[in-house]
C-alpha positions as CSV (number, residue, x, y, z in Angstrom):
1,X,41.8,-9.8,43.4
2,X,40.0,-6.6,44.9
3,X,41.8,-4.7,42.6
4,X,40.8,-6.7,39.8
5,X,36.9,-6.2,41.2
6,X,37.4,-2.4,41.3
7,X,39.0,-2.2,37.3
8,X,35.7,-4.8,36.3
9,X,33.1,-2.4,38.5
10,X,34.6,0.8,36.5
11,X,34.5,-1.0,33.3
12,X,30.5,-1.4,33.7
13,X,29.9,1.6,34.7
14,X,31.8,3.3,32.0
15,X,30.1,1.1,30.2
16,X,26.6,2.0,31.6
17,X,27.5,5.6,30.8
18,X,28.3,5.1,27.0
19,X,25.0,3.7,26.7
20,X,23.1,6.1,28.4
21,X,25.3,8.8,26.2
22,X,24.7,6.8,23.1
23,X,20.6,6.9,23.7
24,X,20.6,10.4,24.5
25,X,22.4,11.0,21.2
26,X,20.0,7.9,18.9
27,X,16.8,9.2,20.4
28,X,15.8,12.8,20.0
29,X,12.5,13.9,20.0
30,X,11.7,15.6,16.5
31,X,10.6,18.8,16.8
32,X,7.0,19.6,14.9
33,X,6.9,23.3,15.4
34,X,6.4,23.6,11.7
35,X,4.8,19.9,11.1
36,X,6.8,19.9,7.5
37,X,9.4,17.4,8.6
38,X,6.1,14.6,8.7
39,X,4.5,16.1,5.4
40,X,4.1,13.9,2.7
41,X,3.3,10.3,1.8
42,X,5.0,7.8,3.9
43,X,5.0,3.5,3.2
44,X,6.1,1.3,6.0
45,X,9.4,-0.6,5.8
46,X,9.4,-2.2,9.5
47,X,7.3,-1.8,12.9
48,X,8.2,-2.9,16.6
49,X,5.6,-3.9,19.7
50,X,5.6,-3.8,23.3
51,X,2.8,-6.3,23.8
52,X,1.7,-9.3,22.6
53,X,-1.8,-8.4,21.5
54,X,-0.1,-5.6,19.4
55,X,1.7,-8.2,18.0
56,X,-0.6,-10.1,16.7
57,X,-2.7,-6.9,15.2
58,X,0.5,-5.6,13.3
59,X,1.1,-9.2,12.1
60,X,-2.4,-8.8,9.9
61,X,-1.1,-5.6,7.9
62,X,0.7,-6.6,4.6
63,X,1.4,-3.4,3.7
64,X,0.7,0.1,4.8
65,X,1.1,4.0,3.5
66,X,0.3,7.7,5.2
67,X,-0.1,11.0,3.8
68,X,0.2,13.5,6.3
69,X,-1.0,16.7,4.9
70,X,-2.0,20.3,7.0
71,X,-5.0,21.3,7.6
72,X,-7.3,24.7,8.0
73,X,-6.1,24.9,11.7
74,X,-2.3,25.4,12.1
75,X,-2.7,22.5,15.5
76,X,-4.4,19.9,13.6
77,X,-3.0,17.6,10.3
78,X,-4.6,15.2,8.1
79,X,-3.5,11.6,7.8
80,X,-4.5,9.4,5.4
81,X,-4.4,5.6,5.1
82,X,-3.9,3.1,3.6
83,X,-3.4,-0.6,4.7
84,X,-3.4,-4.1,3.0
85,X,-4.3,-6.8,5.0
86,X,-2.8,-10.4,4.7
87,X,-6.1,-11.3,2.8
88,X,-5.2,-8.6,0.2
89,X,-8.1,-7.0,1.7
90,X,-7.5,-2.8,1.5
91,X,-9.0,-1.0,4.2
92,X,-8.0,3.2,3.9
93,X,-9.5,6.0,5.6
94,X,-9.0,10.2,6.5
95,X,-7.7,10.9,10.1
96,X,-6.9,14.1,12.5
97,X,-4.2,14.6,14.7
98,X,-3.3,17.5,17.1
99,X,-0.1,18.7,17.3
100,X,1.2,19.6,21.0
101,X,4.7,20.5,21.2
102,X,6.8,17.1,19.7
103,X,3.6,14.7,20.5
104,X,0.3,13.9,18.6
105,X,-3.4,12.5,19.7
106,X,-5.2,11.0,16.6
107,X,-8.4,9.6,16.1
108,X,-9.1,7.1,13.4
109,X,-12.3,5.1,12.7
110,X,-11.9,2.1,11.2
111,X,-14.7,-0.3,9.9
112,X,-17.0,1.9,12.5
113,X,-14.8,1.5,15.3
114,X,-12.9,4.5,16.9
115,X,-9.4,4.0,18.0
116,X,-7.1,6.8,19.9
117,X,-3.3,7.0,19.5
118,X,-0.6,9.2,21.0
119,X,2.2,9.5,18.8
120,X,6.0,10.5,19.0
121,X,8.1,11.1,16.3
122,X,12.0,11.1,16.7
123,X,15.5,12.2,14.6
124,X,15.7,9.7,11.7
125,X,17.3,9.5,8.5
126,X,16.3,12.2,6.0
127,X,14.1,10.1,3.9
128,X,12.3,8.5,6.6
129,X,9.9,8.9,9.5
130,X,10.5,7.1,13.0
131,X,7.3,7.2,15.0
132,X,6.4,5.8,18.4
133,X,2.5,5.0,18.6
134,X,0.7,4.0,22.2
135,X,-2.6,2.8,21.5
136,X,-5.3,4.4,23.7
137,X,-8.5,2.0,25.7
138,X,-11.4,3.9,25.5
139,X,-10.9,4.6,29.8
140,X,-7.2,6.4,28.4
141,X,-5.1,3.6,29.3
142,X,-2.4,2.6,27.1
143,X,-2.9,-0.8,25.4
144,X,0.6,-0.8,24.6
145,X,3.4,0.7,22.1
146,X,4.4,0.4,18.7
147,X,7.7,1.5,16.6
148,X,7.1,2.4,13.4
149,X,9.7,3.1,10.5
150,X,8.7,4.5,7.5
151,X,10.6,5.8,4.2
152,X,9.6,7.3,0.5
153,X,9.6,4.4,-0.8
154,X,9.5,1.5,1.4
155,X,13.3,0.7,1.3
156,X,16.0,1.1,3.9
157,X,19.7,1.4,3.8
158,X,21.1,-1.6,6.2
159,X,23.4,0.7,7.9
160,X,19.8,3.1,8.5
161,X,18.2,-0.3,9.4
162,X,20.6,-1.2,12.3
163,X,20.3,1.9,13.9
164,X,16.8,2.0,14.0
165,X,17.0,-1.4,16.0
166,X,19.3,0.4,18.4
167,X,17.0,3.0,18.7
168,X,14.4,0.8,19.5
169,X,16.4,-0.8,22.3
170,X,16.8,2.7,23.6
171,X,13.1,3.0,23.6
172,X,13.1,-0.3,25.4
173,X,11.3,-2.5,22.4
174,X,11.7,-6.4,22.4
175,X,14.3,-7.1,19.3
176,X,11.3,-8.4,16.9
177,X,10.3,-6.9,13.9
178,X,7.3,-7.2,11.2
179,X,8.7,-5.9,7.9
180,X,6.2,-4.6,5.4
181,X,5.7,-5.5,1.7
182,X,5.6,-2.5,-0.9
183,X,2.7,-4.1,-2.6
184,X,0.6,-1.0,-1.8
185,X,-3.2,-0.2,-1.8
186,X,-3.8,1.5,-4.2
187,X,-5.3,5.3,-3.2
188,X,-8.6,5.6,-3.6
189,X,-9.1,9.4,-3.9
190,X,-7.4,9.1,-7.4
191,X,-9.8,6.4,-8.2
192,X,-12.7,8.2,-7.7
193,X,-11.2,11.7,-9.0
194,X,-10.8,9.3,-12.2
195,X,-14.0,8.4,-12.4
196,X,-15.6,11.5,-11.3
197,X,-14.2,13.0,-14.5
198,X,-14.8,10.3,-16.6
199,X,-18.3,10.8,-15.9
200,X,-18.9,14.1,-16.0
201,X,-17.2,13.9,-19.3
202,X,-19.7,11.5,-20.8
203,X,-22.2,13.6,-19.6
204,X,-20.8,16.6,-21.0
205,X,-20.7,14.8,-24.6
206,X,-24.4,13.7,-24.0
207,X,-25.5,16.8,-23.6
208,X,-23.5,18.0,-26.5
């Protein structure tokens, strides 16, 4: 019998050990020296919370898409977006973000409130950005964590799909998900480029 306890004892911790060994290798910080790995126009397939009031706030989005783009300063990057609410109400706005090392502070003001986020961004699949956002109080506390996995086009291979979910549990997230639609907003900077032109066109004939 006590040799039987010592073989089941090993086995867990071996056991403990694979999984530490297998985080370390799932969850690597993605390195933003550059920024280009995060640049370009991201839709949401999938996102994660750590508490219940995130929960219910991530539950309202239908849909959501991000450009991140540089800026004039080589710290700070654009992000744009765009979200659909279950309503099929679009709300879309510019945002900043500093870059520090592998971590990001944005700012966003939505509907003439300011939030603040921290943000992570870990090794994914080539076609997608993973991206851990803790919500900021206004006294700098966190209000709590999302997961967010994002893609070109808002699809996801299964195989890519379970091992975000282990990534997650490496990142200690409850196993529930919210998974976007790809009915999009639609961006409203082309919009009114569009009808900027259009305008100054029939001006331009007017005039003529």
């Amino acid at each position: 019998m006590a040799a039987q306890l010592v073989v089941a004892l090993l086995a867990l911790v071996s056991l403990g050990a694979a999984s530490e060994l297998d985080c370390k290798e799932l969850v690597k910080p993605l390195v933003l020296d550059t920024h280009s790995p995060i640049y370009g126009k991201w839709v949401l397939h999938v996102g994660m919370w750590d508490e219940p009031d995130l929960k219910s706030d991530l539950g309202t989005v239908k849909s959501s898409w991000v450009e991140l783009y540089p800026s004039s300063h080589a710290e700070v990057i654009n992000v744009y977006w765009a979200d659909r609410l279950n309503e099929d109400k679009c709300l879309q706005g510019l945002a900043t973000a500093t870059i520090s090392g592998i971590t990001t502070h944005a700012t966003f003001v939505i509907n003439g409130h300011t939030s603040y986020h921290d943000g992570k961004y870990y090794e994914t699949c080539e076609a997608c950005l993973l991206s851990e956002d803790t919500t900021l109080l206004p006294d700098g506390k966190s209000k709590g964590r999302y997961l967010f996995l994002y893609t070109r086009n808002g699809t996801l291979e299964s195989t890519e799909l379970e091992k975000f979910k282990k990534q997650a549990e490496c990142l200690k997230f409850s196993p529930e998900y919210h998974f976007a639609s790809t009915d999009l907003c639609p961006d409203d900077r082309e919009t009114n480029t569009t009808a900027a032109a259009t305008e100054k066109t029939e001006s331009d004939q007017s005039e003529a």
